[in-house]
C-alpha positions as CSV (number, residue, x, y, z in Angstrom):
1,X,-18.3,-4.0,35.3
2,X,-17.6,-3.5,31.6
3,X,-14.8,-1.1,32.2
4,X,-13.4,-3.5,34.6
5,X,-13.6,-6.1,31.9
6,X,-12.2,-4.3,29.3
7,X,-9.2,-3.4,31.1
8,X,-8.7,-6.9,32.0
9,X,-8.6,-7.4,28.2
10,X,-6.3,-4.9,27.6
11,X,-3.8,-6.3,30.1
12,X,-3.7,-9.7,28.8
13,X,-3.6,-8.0,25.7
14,X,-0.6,-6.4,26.9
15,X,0.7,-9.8,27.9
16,X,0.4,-11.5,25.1
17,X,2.6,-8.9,23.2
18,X,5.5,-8.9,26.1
19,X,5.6,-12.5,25.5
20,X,5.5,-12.7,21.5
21,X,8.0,-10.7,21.5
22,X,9.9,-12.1,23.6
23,X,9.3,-15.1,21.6
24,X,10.4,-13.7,18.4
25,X,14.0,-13.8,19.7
26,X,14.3,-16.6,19.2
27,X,13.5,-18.8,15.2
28,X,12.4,-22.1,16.8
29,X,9.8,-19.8,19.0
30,X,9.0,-16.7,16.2
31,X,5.8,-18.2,14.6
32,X,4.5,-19.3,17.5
33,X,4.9,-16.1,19.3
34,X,3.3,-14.0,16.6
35,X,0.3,-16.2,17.2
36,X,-0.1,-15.4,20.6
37,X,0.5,-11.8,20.2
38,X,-2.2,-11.7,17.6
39,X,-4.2,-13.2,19.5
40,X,-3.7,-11.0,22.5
41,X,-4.5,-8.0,19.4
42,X,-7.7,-10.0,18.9
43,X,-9.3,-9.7,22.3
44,X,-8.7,-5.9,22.8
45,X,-10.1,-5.5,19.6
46,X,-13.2,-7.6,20.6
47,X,-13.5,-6.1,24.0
48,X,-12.9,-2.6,22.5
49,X,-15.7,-3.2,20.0
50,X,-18.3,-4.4,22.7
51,X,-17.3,-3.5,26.3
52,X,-15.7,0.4,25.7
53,X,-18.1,3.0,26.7
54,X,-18.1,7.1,26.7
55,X,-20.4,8.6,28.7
56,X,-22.1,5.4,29.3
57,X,-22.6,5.4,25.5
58,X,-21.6,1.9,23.6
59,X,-19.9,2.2,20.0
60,X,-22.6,1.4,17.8
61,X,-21.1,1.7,14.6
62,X,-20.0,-2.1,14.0
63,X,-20.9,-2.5,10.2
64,X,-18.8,-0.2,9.5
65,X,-16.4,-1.8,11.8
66,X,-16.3,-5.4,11.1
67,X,-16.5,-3.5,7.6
68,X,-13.6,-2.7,7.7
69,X,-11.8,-5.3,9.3
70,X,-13.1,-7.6,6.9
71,X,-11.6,-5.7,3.9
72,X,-8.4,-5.1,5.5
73,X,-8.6,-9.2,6.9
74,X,-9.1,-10.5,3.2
75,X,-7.0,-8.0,2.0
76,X,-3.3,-8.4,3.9
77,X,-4.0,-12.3,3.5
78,X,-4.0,-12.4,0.1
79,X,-0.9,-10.2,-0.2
80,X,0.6,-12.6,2.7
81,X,0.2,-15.5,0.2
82,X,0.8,-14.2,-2.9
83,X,4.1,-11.8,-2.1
84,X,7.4,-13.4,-3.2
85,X,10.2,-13.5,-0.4
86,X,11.9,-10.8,-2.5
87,X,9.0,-8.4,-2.2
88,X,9.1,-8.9,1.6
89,X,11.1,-6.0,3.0
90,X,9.2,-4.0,0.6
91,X,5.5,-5.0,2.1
92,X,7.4,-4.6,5.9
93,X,8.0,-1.0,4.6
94,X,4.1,-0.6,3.0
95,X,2.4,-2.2,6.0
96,X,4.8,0.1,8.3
97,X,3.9,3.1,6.9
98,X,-0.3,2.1,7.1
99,X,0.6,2.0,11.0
100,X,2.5,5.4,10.7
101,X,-0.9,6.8,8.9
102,X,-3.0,5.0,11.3
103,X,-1.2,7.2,13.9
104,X,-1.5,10.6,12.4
105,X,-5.2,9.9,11.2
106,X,-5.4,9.5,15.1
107,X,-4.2,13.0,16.1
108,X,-6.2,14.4,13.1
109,X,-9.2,13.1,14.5
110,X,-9.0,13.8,18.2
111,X,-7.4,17.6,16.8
112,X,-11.2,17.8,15.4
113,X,-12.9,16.2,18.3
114,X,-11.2,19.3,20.3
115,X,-13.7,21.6,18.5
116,X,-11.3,24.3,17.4
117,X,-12.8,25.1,13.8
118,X,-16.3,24.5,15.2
119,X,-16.5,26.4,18.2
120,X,-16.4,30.6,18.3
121,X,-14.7,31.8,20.7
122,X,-13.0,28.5,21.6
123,X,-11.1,28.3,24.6
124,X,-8.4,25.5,25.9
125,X,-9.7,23.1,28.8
126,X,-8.1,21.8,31.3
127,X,-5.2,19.5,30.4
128,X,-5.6,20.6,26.6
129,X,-1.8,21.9,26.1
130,X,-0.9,18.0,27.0
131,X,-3.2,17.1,25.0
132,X,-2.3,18.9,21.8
133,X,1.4,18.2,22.8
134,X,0.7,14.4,22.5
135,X,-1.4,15.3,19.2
136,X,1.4,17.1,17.2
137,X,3.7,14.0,18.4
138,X,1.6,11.4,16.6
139,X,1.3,13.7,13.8
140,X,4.7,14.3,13.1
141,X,6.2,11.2,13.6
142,X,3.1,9.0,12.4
143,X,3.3,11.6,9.0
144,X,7.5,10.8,8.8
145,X,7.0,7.3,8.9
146,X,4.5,7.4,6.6
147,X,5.6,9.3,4.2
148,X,9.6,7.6,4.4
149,X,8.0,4.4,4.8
150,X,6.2,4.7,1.2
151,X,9.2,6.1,-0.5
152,X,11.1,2.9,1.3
153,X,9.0,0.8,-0.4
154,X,9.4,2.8,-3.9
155,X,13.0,2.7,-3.6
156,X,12.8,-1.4,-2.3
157,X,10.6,-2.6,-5.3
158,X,12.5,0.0,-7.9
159,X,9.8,2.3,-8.4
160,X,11.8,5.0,-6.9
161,X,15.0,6.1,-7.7
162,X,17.5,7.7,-5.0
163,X,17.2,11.7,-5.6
164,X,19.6,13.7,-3.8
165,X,20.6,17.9,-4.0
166,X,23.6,20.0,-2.8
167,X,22.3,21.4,0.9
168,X,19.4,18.6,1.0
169,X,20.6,17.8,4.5
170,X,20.1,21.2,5.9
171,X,17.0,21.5,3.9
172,X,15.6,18.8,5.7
173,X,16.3,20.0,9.4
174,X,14.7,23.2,8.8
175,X,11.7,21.4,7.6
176,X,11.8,19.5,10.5
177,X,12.2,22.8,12.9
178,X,9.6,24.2,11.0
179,X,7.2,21.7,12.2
180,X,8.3,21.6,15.2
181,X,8.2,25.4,16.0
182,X,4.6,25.9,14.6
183,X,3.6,22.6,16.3
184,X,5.2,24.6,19.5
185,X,3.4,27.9,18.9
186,X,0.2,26.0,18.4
187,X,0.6,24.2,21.8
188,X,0.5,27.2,23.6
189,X,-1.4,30.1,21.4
190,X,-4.0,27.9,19.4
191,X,-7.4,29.6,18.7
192,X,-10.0,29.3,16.3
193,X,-8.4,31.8,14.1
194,X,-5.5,30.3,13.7
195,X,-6.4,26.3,13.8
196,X,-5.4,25.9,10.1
197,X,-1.8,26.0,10.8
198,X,-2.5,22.5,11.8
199,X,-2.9,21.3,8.7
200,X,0.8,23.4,7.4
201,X,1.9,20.9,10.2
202,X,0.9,18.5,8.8
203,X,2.1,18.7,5.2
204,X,5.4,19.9,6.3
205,X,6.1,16.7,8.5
206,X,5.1,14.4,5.1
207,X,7.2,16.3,3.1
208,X,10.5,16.1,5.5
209,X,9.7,12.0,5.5
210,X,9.8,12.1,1.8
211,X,12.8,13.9,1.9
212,X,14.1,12.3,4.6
213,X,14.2,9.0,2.8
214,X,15.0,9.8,-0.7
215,X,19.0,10.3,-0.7
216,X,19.1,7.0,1.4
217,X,20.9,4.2,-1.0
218,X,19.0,0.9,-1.3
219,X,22.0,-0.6,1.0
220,X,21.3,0.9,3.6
221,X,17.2,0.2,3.7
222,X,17.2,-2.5,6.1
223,X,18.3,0.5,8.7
224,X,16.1,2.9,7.7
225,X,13.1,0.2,8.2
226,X,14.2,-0.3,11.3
227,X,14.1,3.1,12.0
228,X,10.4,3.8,10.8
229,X,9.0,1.4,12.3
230,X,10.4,2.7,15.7
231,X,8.8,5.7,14.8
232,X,5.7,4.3,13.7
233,X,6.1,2.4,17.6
234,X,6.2,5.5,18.9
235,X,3.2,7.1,17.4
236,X,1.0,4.1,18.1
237,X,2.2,5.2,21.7
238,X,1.0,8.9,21.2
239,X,-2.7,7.5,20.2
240,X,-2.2,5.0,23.2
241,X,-1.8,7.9,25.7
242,X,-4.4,9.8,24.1
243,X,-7.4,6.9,24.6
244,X,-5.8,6.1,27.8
245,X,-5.4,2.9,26.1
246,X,-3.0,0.3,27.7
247,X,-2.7,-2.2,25.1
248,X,-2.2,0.9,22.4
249,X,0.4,1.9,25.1
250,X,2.5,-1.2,25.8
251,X,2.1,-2.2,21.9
252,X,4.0,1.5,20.3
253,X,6.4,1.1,23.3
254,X,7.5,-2.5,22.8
255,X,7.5,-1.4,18.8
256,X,9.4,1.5,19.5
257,X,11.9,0.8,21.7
258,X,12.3,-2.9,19.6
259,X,12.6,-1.1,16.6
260,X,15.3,1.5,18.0
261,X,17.2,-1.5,19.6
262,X,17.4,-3.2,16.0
263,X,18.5,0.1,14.6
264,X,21.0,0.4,16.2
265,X,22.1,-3.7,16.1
266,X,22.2,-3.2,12.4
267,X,24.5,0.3,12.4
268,X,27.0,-1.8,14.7
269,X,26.5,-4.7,11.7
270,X,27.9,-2.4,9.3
271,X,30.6,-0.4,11.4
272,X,28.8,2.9,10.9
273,X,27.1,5.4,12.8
274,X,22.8,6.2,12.2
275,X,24.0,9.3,11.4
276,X,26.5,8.3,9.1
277,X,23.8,6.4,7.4
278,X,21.0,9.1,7.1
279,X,23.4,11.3,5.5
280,X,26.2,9.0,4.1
281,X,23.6,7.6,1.4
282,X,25.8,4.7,1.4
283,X,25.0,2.5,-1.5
284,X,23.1,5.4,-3.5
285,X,23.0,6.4,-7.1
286,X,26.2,8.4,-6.2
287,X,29.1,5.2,-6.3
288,X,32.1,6.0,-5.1
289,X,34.7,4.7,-7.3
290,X,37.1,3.9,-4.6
291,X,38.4,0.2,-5.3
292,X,37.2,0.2,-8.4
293,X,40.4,1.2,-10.7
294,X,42.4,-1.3,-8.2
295,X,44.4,-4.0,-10.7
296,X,42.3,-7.1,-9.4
297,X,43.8,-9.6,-11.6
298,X,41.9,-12.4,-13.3
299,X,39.3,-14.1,-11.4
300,X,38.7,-18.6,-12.5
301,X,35.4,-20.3,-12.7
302,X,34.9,-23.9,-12.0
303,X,32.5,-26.4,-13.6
304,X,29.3,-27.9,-12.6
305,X,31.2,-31.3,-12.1
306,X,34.4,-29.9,-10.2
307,X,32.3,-28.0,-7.7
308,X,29.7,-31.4,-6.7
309,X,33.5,-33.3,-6.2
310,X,34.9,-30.9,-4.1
311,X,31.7,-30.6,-2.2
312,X,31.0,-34.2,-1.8
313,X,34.2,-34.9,-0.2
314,X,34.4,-32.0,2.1
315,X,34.1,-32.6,5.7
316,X,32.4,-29.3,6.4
317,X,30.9,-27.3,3.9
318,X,29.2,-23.7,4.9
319,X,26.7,-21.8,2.6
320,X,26.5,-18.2,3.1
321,X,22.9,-17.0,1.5
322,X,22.0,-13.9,0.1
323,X,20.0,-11.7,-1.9
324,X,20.8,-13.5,-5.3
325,X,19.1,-16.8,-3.3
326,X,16.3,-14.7,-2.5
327,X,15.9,-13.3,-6.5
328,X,15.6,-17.1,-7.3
329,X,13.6,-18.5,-5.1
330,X,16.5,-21.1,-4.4
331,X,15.8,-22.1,-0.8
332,X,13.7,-25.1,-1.4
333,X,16.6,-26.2,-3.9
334,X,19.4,-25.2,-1.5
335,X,18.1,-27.2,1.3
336,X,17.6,-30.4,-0.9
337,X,21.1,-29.6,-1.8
338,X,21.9,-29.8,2.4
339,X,20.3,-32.6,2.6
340,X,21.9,-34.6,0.0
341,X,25.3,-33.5,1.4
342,X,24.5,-34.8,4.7
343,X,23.2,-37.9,3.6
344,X,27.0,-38.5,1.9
345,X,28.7,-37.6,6.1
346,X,29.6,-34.1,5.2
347,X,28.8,-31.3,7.8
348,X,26.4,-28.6,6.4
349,X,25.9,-25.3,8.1
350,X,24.6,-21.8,7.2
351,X,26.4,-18.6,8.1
352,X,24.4,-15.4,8.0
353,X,25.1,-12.0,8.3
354,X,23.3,-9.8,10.0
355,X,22.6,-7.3,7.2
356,X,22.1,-9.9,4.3
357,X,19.0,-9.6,1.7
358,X,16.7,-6.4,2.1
359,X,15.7,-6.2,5.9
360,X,16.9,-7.5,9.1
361,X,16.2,-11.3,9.1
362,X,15.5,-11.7,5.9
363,X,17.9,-14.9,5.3
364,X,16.6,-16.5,8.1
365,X,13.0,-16.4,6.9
366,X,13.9,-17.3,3.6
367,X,15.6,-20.8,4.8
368,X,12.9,-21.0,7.1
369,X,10.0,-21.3,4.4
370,X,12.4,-24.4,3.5
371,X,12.0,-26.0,6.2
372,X,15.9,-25.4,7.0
373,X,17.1,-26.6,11.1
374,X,17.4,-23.4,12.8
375,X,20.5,-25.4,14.4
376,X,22.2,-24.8,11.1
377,X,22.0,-21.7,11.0
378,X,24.8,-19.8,12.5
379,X,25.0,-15.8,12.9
380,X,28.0,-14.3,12.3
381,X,29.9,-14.5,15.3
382,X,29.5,-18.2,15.2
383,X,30.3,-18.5,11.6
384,X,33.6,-16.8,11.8
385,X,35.2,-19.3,14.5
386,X,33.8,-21.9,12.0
387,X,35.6,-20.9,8.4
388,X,39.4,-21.9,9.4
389,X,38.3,-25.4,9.9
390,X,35.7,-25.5,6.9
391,X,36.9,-27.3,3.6
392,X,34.3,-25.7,1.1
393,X,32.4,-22.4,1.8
394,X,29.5,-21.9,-1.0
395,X,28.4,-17.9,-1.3
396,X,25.2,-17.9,-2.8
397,X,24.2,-14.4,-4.2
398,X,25.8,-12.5,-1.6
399,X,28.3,-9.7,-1.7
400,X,29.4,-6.7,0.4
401,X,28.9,-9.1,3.1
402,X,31.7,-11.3,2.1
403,X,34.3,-8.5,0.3
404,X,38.0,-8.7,2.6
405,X,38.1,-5.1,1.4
406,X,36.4,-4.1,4.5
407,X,38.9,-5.5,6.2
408,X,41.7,-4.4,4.2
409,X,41.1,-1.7,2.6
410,X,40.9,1.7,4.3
411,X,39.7,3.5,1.3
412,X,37.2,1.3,0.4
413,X,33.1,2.7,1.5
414,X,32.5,-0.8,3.5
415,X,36.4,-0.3,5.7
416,X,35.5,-1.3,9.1
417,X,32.0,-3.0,8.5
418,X,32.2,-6.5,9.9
419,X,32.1,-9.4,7.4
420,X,31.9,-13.1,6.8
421,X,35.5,-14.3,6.8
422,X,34.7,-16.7,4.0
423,X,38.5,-16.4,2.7
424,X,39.4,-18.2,5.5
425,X,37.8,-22.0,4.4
426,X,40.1,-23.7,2.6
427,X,37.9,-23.0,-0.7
428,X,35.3,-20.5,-2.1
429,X,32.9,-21.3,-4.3
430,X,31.0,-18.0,-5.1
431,X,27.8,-18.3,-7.1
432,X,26.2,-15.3,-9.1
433,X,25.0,-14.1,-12.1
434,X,27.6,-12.0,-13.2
435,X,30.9,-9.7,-12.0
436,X,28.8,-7.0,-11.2
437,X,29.4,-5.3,-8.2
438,X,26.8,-5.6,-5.3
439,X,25.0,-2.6,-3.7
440,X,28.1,-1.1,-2.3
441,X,29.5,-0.3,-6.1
442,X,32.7,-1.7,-5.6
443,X,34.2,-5.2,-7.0
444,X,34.8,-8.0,-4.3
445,X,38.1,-8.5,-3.6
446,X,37.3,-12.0,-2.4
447,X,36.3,-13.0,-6.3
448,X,40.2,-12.7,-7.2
449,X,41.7,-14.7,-4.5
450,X,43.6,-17.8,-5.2
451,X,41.2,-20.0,-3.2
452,X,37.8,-18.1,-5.0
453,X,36.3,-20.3,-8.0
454,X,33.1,-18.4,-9.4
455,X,30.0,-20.7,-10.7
456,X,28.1,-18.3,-13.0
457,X,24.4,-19.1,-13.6
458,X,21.1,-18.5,-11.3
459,X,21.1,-19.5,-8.4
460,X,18.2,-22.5,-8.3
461,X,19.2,-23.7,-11.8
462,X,23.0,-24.2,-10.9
463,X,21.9,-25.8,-7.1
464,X,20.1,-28.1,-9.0
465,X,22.3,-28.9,-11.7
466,X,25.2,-29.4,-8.5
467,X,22.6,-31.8,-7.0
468,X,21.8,-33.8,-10.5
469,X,26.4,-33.7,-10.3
470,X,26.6,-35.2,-6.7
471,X,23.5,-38.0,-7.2
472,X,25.8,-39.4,-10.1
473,X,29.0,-39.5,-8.2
């Protein structure tokens, strides 16, 4: 009867994550199906911890398992509260690599429970080469997404700096056949003399994901997120397969193949290829210069007080948000500032791209924390039928996003990624805290263009000071 039950808690368990994720499509629905799907996580947990039996034995080690959950509980919900938005992609990247671990200390341990180093004269059971097959798997990849997930979050939070050497490419892929061959060999000749090369396995797979990660440039980290944590889906899948667990099971496929899917949106966001990415090292320490030594022109600023006017008597005014809103926690202030527009008839909307800020969906959860309509908010698509019949457009910290180079250009790194066509409103308001080029190392054409005013200052204090402008109008 308990086995019954606990498969029964493992399919609504399975369930529940179908349906959050299907959820999570969709803004209005996100939060709501991330409750559900934790709590379909909390009854196989529960039922796990009480109903699962081996060998009509019962775990009985639950203070050392409510220990633990306990630390980890109080633990991720104080970094939930406490991390800024900025720091976000960078805790994605941590809490994806704990998964990836979680996944390798799972092969690690059911290697052991094999009895190799414990056992003379060991031989393999029945079924064992699948077995070990589906054991190396969740060690690679759970070791490569742990591994590239850490340095992710280095390079993300600037611990880390992008470190690169002539042949590092080829380097890597015979790392990665190294692993793979011994992992092969051990599959099929494994004994108890020769067990150890388990471990070579091991520390070969952590150091390709190091390596694997640390050319990558900081622009192209929402990708490689994306990427490890469909490897870390598919791991989780490994240990599913290995406890004959479905919930384990359905949860690394839905991660994998979710996290291969958004991969591969995100290439298509930029115009580029994975490959191109992994080995491009767009955005690294390595700037091209291309675009850089073109004769730009002078770019012209507008005041506080000429911006609120224009604004006010817009009819339609579109703010595209990026990582500079992010850096200063201008959300709350950028929404007051759509609301006071509104208020005075004008038309507000958002237009995001699909690669703004530091990880896929990272502008929609930022306006989201400010209470921003979710029918404002238009993805690119959208956006682009919008600007010829927009009066004001107002970038706010972004970049690359927005640059008509990519369009224009065909020497420029970013030719051929799809942008905002913000140069298409009738006027351009771009706010930042300087000229300097964004991650792509190139200057914005978009900044010289006869319709382009800049509006130097951070981003919440000049919102703010554009409110204070339009109130006394």
């Amino acid at each position: 009867m308990g086995i019954s039950l606990l498969t029964i808690c493992y399919l609504i368990a399975s369930v529940t994550f179908i349906l959050g994720l299907k959820m999570l499509s969709n803004p209005a629905s996100a939060r709501k199906g991330n409750l559900i799907a934790a709590a379909g996580m909390t009854i196989a947990i529960i039922g796990t911890i009480f109903l699962y039996e081996d060998n009509a034995e019962k775990l009985h080690n639950h203070a050392w398992i409510f220990g633990g959950i306990f630390i980890g509980g109080v633990v991720g919900t104080l970094a939930a509260k406490k991390v800024k938005m900025t720091a976000m992609p960078e805790m994605v990247s941590l809490f994806n690599g704990m998964g990836g671990a979680c996944a390798a200390l799972i092969s690690i341990s059911e290697f052991h429970n094999l009895g190799i180093n414990t056992t003379p004269g060991w031989e393999m059971p029945d079924g064992g080469q699948t077995k070990l097959l589906i054991i190396f798997l969740g060690l690679i990849i759970g070791s490569v997404s742990f591994a590239g997930s850490i340095i992710a979050w280095g390079k993300l939070n600037g611990r880390i700096k992008d470190f690169a050497f002539t042949g590092q490419q080829i380097f890597n892929i015979i790392l990665l056949l190294v692993a793979v061959s011994i992992a092969a060999y051990l599959i099929f000749n494994i004994s108890d003399t020769n067990y150890y090369l388990f471990y070579v396995v091991l520390a070969v797979a952590i150091s390709y994901g190091i390596l694997f990660v640390f050319p990558i440039g900081g622009a192209d980290m929402p990708v490689v997120i994306s990427l490890l944590n469909s490897f870390t889906g598919v791991a989780a899948a490994c240990g599913g397969f290995l406890y004959d667990n479905k919930a384990m099971l359905t949860g690394g496929i839905l991660v994998g193949s979710a996290g291969t899917l958004l991969t591969i949106l995100m290439c298509k966001a930029m115009n580029r290829s994975l490959a191109n990415v992994l080995i491009g090292s767009f955005g690294g320490s390595a700037k091209t210069t291309s675009g850089t030594t073109k004769e730009q022109g002078a770019y012209k600023e507008i005041s506080l007080s000429d911006a609120a006017m224009v604004m006010t008597y817009a009819h339609k005014v579109m703010i595209v948000p990026g990582y500079g809103l992010a850096v200063a926690q201008a959300q709350h202030a950028c929404h007051e500032l759509e609301k006071l527009l509104t208020e005075k008839g004008v038309e507000v909307k958002y237009a995001i791209h699909p690669v703004a800020g530091r990880m896929p969906g990272h502008m929609n959860v930022l306006l989201a924390e400010a209470d921003v309509s979710y029918d404002n908010l238009l993805e690119m698509e959208q956006a682009n039928e919008e600007f010829p019949t927009t009066d004001v457009v107002l970038v706010l910290g972004a970049n690359d996003v927005v640059n008509p180079a990519a369009k224009t250009d065909p020497s420029s790194p970013i030719y051929g990624m799809p942008i905002l066509d913000v140069e298409l409103a009738k006027t351009c308001i771009v706010n930042k805290r300087s000229m300097k080029p964004g991650y792509a190392g190139i200057e914005n054409d978009l900044f010289f263009q006869p319709k382009t005013s800049m509006l130097f200052g951070d981003a919440k204090k000049v919102l703010q000071d554009l409110i204070g402008e339009i109130k006394n109008l």
